[in-house]
TORMAR-671427 format. One record per residue (C-alpha): y, x, z. Coordinates in pm, 1 decimal, always signed. Example, Ala and Ser with C-alpha at 12.3 -4.5 7.8 and 13.67 -1.06 7.14 Angstrom:
BEGIN
@v->-450.0 | u->+1230.0 | w->+780.0
@v->-106.0 | u->+1367.0 | w->+714.0
***
This chain:
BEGIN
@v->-1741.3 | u->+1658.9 | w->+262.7
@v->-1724.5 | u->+1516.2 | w->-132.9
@v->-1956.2 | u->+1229.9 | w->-177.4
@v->-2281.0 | u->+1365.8 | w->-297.6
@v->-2391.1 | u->+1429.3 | w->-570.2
@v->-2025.9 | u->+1553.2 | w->-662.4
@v->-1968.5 | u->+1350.0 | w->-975.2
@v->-1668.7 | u->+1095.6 | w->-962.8
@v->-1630.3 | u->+856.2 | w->-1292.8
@v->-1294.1 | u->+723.0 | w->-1309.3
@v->-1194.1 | u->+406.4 | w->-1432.4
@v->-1031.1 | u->+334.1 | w->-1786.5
@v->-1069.4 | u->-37.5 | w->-1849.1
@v->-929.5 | u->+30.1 | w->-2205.0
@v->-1210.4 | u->+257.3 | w->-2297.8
@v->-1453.2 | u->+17.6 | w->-2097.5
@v->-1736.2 | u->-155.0 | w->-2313.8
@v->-1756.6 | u->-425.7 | w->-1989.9
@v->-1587.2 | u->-537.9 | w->-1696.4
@v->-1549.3 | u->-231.4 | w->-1436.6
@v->-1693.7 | u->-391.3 | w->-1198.1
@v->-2035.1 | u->-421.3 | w->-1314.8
@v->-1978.9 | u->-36.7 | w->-1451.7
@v->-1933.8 | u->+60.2 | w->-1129.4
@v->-2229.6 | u->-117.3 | w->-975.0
@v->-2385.6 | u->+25.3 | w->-1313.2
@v->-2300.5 | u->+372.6 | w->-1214.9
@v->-2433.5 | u->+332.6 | w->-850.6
@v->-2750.1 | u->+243.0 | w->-911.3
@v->-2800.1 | u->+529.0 | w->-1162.6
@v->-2677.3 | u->+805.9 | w->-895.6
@v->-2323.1 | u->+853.9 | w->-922.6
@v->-2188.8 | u->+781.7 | w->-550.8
@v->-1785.6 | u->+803.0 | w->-636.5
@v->-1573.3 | u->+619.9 | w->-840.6
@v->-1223.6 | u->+585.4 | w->-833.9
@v->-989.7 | u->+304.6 | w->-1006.2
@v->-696.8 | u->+408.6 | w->-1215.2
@v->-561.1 | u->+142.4 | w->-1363.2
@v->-204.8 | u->+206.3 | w->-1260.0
@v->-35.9 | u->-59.1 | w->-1482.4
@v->-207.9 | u->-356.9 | w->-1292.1
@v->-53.4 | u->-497.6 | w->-1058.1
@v->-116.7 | u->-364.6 | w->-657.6
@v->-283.7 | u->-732.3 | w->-618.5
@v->-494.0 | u->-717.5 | w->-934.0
@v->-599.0 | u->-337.1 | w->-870.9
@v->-682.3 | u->-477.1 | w->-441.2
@v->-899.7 | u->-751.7 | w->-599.8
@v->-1094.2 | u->-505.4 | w->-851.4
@v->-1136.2 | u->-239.3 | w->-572.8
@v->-1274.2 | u->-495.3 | w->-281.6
@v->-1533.5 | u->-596.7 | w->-556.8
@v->-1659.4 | u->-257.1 | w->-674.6
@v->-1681.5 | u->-185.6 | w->-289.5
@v->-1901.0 | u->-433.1 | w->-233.6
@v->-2158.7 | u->-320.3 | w->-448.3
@v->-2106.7 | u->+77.7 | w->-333.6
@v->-2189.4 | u->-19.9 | w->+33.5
@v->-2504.8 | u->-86.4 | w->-99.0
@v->-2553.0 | u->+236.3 | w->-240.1
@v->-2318.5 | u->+404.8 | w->+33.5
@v->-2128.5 | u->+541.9 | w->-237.3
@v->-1745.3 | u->+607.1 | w->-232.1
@v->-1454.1 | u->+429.9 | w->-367.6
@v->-1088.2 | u->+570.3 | w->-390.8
@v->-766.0 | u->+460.3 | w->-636.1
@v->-546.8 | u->+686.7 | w->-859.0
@v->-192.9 | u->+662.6 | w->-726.1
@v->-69.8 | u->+389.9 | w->-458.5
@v->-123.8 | u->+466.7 | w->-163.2
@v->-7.0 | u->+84.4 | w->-32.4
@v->-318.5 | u->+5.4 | w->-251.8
@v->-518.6 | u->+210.8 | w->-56.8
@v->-426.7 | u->+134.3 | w->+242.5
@v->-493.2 | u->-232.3 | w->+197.3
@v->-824.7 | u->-189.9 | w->-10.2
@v->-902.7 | u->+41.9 | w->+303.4
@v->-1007.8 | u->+350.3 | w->-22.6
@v->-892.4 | u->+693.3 | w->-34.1
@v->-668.8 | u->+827.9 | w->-262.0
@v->-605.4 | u->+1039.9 | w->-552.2
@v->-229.0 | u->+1162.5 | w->-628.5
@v->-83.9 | u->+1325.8 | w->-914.1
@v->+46.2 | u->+1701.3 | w->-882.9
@v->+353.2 | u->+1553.8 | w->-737.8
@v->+214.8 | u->+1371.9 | w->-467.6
@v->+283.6 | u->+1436.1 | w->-132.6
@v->-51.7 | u->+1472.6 | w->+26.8
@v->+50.9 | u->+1496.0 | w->+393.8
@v->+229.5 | u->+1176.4 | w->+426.2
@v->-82.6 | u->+1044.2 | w->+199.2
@v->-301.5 | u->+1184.6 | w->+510.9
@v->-83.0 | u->+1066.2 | w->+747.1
@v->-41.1 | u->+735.0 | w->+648.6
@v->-459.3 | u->+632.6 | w->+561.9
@v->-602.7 | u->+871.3 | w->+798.1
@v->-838.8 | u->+1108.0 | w->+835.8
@v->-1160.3 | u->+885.6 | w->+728.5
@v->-1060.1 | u->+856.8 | w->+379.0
@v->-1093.9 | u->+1124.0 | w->+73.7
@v->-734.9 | u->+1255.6 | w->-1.2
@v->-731.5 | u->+1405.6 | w->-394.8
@v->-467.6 | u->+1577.2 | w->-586.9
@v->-441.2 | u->+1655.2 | w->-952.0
@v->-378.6 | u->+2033.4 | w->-1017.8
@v->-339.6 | u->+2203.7 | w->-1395.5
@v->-291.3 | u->+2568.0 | w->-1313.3
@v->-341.5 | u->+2856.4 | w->-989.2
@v->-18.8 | u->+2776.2 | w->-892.1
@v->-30.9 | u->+2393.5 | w->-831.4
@v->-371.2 | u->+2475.4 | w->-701.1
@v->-264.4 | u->+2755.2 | w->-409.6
@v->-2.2 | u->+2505.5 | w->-328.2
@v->-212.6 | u->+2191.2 | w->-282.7
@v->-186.5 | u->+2148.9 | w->+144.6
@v->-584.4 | u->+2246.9 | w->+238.4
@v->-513.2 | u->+2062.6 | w->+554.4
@v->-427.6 | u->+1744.3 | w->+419.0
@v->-676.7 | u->+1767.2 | w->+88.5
@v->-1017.8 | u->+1720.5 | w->+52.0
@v->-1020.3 | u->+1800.4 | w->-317.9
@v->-866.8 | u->+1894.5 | w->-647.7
@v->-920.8 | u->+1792.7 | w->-965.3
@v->-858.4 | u->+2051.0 | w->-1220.0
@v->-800.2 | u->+1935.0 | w->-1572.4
@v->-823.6 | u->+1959.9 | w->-1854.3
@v->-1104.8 | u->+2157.4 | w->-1861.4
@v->-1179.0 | u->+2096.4 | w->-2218.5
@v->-1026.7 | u->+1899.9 | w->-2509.1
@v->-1058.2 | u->+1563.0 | w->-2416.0
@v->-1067.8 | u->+1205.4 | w->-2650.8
@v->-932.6 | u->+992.9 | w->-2334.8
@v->-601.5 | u->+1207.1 | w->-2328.0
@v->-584.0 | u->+1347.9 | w->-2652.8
@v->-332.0 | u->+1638.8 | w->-2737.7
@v->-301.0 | u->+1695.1 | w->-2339.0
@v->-336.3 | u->+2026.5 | w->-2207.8
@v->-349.9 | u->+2319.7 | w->-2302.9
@v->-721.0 | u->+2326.9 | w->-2208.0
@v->-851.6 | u->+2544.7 | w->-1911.0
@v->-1169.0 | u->+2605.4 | w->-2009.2
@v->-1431.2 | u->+2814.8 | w->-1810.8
@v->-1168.2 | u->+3104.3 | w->-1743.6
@v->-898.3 | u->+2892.1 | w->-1641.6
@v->-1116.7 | u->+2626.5 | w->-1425.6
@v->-1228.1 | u->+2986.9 | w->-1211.1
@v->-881.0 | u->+3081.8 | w->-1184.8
@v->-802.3 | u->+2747.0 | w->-1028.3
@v->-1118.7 | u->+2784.6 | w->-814.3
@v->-1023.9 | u->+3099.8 | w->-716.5
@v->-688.2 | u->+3001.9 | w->-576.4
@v->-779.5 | u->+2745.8 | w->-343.4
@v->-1000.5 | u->+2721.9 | w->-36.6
@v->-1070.2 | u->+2331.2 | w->-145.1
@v->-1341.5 | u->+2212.8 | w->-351.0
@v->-1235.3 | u->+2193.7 | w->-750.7
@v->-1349.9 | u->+1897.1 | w->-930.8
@v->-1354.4 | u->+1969.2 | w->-1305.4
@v->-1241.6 | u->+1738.5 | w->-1505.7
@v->-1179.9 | u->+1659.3 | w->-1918.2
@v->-1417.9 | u->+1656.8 | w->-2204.3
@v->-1708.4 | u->+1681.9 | w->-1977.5
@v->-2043.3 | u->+1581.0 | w->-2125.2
@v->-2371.7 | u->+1722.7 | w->-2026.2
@v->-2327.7 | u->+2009.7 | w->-2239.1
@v->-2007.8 | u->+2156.2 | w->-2090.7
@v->-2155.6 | u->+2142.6 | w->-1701.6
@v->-2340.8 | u->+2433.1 | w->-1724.4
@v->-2001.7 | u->+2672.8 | w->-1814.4
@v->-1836.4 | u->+2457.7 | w->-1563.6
@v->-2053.2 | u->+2501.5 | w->-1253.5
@v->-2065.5 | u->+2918.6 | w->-1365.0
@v->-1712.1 | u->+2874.9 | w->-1307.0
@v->-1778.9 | u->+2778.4 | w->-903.3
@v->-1626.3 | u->+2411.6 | w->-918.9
@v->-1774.8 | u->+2166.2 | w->-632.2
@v->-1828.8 | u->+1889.4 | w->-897.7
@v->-1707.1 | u->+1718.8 | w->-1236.2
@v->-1516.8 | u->+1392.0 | w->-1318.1
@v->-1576.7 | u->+1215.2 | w->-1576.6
@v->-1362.9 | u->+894.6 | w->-1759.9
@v->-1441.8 | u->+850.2 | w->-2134.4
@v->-1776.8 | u->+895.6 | w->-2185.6
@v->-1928.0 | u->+668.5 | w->-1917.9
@v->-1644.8 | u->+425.2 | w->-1947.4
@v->-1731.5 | u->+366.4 | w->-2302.0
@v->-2102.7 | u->+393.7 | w->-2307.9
@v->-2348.3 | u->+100.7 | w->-2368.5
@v->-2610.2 | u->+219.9 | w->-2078.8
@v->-2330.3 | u->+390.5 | w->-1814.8
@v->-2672.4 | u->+417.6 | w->-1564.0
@v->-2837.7 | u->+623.1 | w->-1820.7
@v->-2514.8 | u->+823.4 | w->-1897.4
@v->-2449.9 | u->+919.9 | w->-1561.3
@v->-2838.3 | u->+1012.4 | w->-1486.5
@v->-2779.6 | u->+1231.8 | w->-1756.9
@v->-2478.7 | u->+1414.1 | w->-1654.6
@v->-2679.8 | u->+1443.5 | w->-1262.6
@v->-2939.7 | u->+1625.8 | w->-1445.2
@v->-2710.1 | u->+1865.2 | w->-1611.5
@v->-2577.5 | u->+1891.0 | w->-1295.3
@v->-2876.8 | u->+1980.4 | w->-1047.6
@v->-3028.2 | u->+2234.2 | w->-1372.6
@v->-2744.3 | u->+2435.7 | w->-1424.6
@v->-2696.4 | u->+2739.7 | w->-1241.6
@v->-2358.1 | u->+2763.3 | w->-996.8
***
Protein backbone atom coordinates (compact mmCIF):
# COMPACT_ATOMS: atom_id res chain seq x y z
CA UNK A 1 0.00 0.00 0.00
CA UNK A 2 1.55 3.77 -1.06
CA UNK A 3 1.17 6.16 1.75
CA UNK A 4 -2.05 7.96 1.26
CA UNK A 5 -2.84 10.43 -0.27
CA UNK A 6 -0.26 9.25 -3.04
CA UNK A 7 1.80 12.39 -3.35
CA UNK A 8 5.61 12.04 -2.43
CA UNK A 9 7.74 15.54 -2.49
CA UNK A 10 11.27 14.83 -2.78
CA UNK A 11 13.96 16.65 -1.38
CA UNK A 12 16.31 19.21 -3.29
CA UNK A 13 18.02 21.30 -0.64
CA UNK A 14 19.45 23.44 -3.55
CA UNK A 15 16.07 24.48 -4.75
CA UNK A 16 14.94 24.71 -0.97
CA UNK A 17 13.83 28.31 0.25
CA UNK A 18 14.51 26.73 4.11
CA UNK A 19 16.01 24.03 5.90
CA UNK A 20 14.30 20.55 4.79
CA UNK A 21 13.51 19.76 7.80
CA UNK A 22 11.01 22.23 8.66
CA UNK A 23 9.72 21.67 4.79
CA UNK A 24 9.04 18.44 5.59
CA UNK A 25 7.22 19.03 8.84
CA UNK A 26 5.75 21.93 6.54
CA UNK A 27 4.50 19.45 4.08
CA UNK A 28 2.97 17.11 6.80
CA UNK A 29 0.88 19.23 8.33
CA UNK A 30 -0.59 20.44 4.99
CA UNK A 31 -1.45 16.66 3.83
CA UNK A 32 1.31 15.27 2.03
CA UNK A 33 2.18 11.92 4.05
CA UNK A 34 5.60 10.92 1.96
CA UNK A 35 8.67 12.45 1.51
CA UNK A 36 11.77 11.11 0.53
CA UNK A 37 15.48 12.67 0.91
CA UNK A 38 17.75 12.83 -2.07
CA UNK A 39 20.52 14.52 -1.31
CA UNK A 40 23.00 11.98 -2.56
CA UNK A 41 26.17 14.16 -2.32
CA UNK A 42 25.95 14.41 1.60
CA UNK A 43 27.57 12.37 3.35
CA UNK A 44 25.67 8.79 4.68
CA UNK A 45 26.11 10.54 8.31
CA UNK A 46 24.81 13.96 7.30
CA UNK A 47 21.85 12.41 5.11
CA UNK A 48 21.15 9.70 8.75
CA UNK A 49 21.02 12.95 10.82
CA UNK A 50 18.54 14.89 8.31
CA UNK A 51 16.33 11.73 7.90
CA UNK A 52 16.01 10.84 11.91
CA UNK A 53 14.83 14.56 12.18
CA UNK A 54 12.21 14.76 9.42
CA UNK A 55 11.00 11.37 10.98
CA UNK A 56 10.35 12.74 13.98
CA UNK A 57 7.97 15.14 12.92
CA UNK A 58 6.15 12.46 10.29
CA UNK A 59 5.34 10.11 13.28
CA UNK A 60 3.26 12.74 14.25
CA UNK A 61 1.43 12.88 11.21
CA UNK A 62 2.05 9.02 10.50
CA UNK A 63 3.40 9.98 7.33
CA UNK A 64 6.26 8.14 5.45
CA UNK A 65 9.85 8.76 5.03
CA UNK A 66 12.23 6.94 2.49
CA UNK A 67 15.92 8.10 0.85
CA UNK A 68 16.96 8.20 -2.86
CA UNK A 69 19.82 5.76 -3.27
CA UNK A 70 21.81 4.07 -0.22
CA UNK A 71 20.46 1.54 0.95
CA UNK A 72 23.20 1.44 4.14
CA UNK A 73 21.37 4.82 4.73
CA UNK A 74 18.30 3.23 4.92
CA UNK A 75 18.95 0.66 6.75
CA UNK A 76 20.37 2.70 9.56
CA UNK A 77 17.73 5.60 9.36
CA UNK A 78 15.34 2.43 9.53
CA UNK A 79 13.42 4.39 5.83
CA UNK A 80 12.62 2.71 2.72
CA UNK A 81 14.19 3.19 -0.34
CA UNK A 82 14.11 4.54 -3.73
CA UNK A 83 16.76 3.19 -6.45
CA UNK A 84 17.62 4.35 -9.74
CA UNK A 85 16.71 2.14 -12.93
CA UNK A 86 19.80 0.25 -12.16
CA UNK A 87 19.12 -0.74 -8.83
CA UNK A 88 18.80 -4.05 -7.80
CA UNK A 89 15.53 -4.16 -6.01
CA UNK A 90 15.64 -7.72 -4.62
CA UNK A 91 18.74 -7.49 -2.66
CA UNK A 92 17.20 -3.84 -1.70
CA UNK A 93 14.10 -6.08 -0.33
CA UNK A 94 16.15 -8.48 1.03
CA UNK A 95 18.38 -6.57 2.89
CA UNK A 96 15.55 -3.76 4.74
CA UNK A 97 12.71 -6.06 4.69
CA UNK A 98 9.44 -6.32 3.94
CA UNK A 99 8.08 -3.28 6.26
CA UNK A 100 9.67 -0.67 4.26
CA UNK A 101 8.52 0.99 0.72
CA UNK A 102 10.97 -0.34 -1.99
CA UNK A 103 10.90 2.35 -5.24
CA UNK A 104 12.54 2.23 -8.53
CA UNK A 105 12.98 4.86 -11.16
CA UNK A 106 11.66 3.71 -14.63
CA UNK A 107 11.75 6.05 -18.07
CA UNK A 108 10.12 3.78 -20.60
CA UNK A 109 7.65 0.19 -20.92
CA UNK A 110 10.61 -1.62 -20.97
CA UNK A 111 12.39 -0.62 -17.67
CA UNK A 112 8.89 -0.63 -16.37
CA UNK A 113 7.84 -4.56 -17.36
CA UNK A 114 11.19 -5.34 -15.98
CA UNK A 115 10.98 -3.67 -12.56
CA UNK A 116 10.69 -7.17 -10.07
CA UNK A 117 6.69 -6.71 -8.87
CA UNK A 118 7.70 -8.93 -6.05
CA UNK A 119 10.30 -6.94 -4.64
CA UNK A 120 8.66 -3.27 -5.65
CA UNK A 121 6.10 -1.41 -4.24
CA UNK A 122 6.30 1.37 -6.79
CA UNK A 123 7.66 3.14 -9.82
CA UNK A 124 8.27 6.38 -10.52
CA UNK A 125 7.89 7.27 -14.08
CA UNK A 126 9.58 10.40 -15.26
CA UNK A 127 9.73 12.75 -16.86
CA UNK A 128 6.37 13.19 -17.38
CA UNK A 129 6.67 16.69 -18.53
CA UNK A 130 9.46 19.24 -19.12
CA UNK A 131 10.78 19.88 -15.93
CA UNK A 132 12.95 23.23 -14.40
CA UNK A 133 14.65 20.87 -11.60
CA UNK A 134 16.30 18.66 -14.41
CA UNK A 135 16.27 20.75 -17.27
CA UNK A 136 17.02 19.33 -20.87
CA UNK A 137 16.31 15.67 -19.31
CA UNK A 138 14.07 13.46 -21.02
CA UNK A 139 12.60 13.19 -23.72
CA UNK A 140 9.29 13.88 -21.92
CA UNK A 141 6.56 11.10 -21.53
CA UNK A 142 3.76 12.97 -21.36
CA UNK A 143 0.14 11.59 -20.95
CA UNK A 144 0.72 8.86 -23.77
CA UNK A 145 3.91 7.73 -22.60
CA UNK A 146 3.09 7.83 -18.62
CA UNK A 147 -0.07 5.12 -19.84
CA UNK A 148 2.30 3.14 -21.70
CA UNK A 149 4.43 2.80 -18.60
CA UNK A 150 1.22 2.15 -16.59
CA UNK A 151 0.21 -0.24 -18.84
CA UNK A 152 3.29 -2.39 -18.58
CA UNK A 153 3.46 -2.99 -15.05
CA UNK A 154 1.21 -4.55 -12.43
CA UNK A 155 2.83 -1.88 -9.76
CA UNK A 156 1.52 1.38 -8.95
CA UNK A 157 3.19 4.34 -11.31
CA UNK A 158 4.08 7.43 -9.57
CA UNK A 159 4.30 10.29 -12.08
CA UNK A 160 6.78 12.38 -11.79
CA UNK A 161 8.41 15.86 -13.59
CA UNK A 162 6.92 19.22 -14.21
CA UNK A 163 3.97 18.41 -12.14
CA UNK A 164 1.94 21.37 -10.92
CA UNK A 165 -1.72 21.34 -10.28
CA UNK A 166 -2.48 21.84 -13.77
CA UNK A 167 -0.81 18.75 -15.28
CA UNK A 168 -2.64 16.17 -12.57
CA UNK A 169 -5.66 16.00 -14.24
CA UNK A 170 -3.90 14.46 -17.79
CA UNK A 171 -1.83 12.53 -15.42
CA UNK A 172 -4.40 10.66 -13.33
CA UNK A 173 -6.48 10.05 -17.06
CA UNK A 174 -3.39 8.30 -17.72
CA UNK A 175 -4.13 5.58 -14.60
CA UNK A 176 -0.93 6.49 -12.43
CA UNK A 177 -1.39 5.65 -8.49
CA UNK A 178 0.05 9.13 -7.58
CA UNK A 179 2.53 12.10 -8.51
CA UNK A 180 5.96 13.25 -7.14
CA UNK A 181 6.81 16.32 -6.93
CA UNK A 182 10.58 18.20 -6.23
CA UNK A 183 10.78 21.80 -7.58
CA UNK A 184 7.83 23.41 -6.97
CA UNK A 185 7.28 22.66 -3.26
CA UNK A 186 10.96 22.69 -2.59
CA UNK A 187 11.15 26.21 -3.70
CA UNK A 188 7.90 27.66 -2.58
CA UNK A 189 7.47 30.27 0.24
CA UNK A 190 4.16 28.46 1.82
CA UNK A 191 5.17 24.49 0.88
CA UNK A 192 1.74 23.68 3.26
CA UNK A 193 -0.27 25.70 0.93
CA UNK A 194 1.52 24.27 -2.19
CA UNK A 195 1.00 20.85 -1.39
CA UNK A 196 -2.87 21.44 -0.28
CA UNK A 197 -3.05 22.62 -3.61
CA UNK A 198 -1.65 19.86 -5.56
CA UNK A 199 -4.15 17.30 -2.98
CA UNK A 200 -6.97 19.17 -4.39
CA UNK A 201 -6.00 18.72 -7.94
CA UNK A 202 -5.56 15.45 -6.95
CA UNK A 203 -8.95 14.26 -5.23
CA UNK A 204 -10.98 16.61 -8.34
CA UNK A 205 -9.56 15.13 -11.20
CA UNK A 206 -11.05 12.26 -12.73
CA UNK A 207 -8.75 8.76 -12.86
Amino acid sequence: MLPQPPLLVVSDRRQAVRPLPEIAAEIFAGGCRWFSLREKDLSRDAQIALLLEIKASAHTFGAVVSVHGDLAVAEAAGVGVHLAAAGDAQAARDRLGPDVLVGQSVHNPAEAAAAPAAALDYVVAGPAFPTASKPGYGPALGPEGLAAIVAATTLPVIAIGGIDAAAIPSCRRAGVAGVAVMGGVMRAEDPATEVRELLRAWNSATP
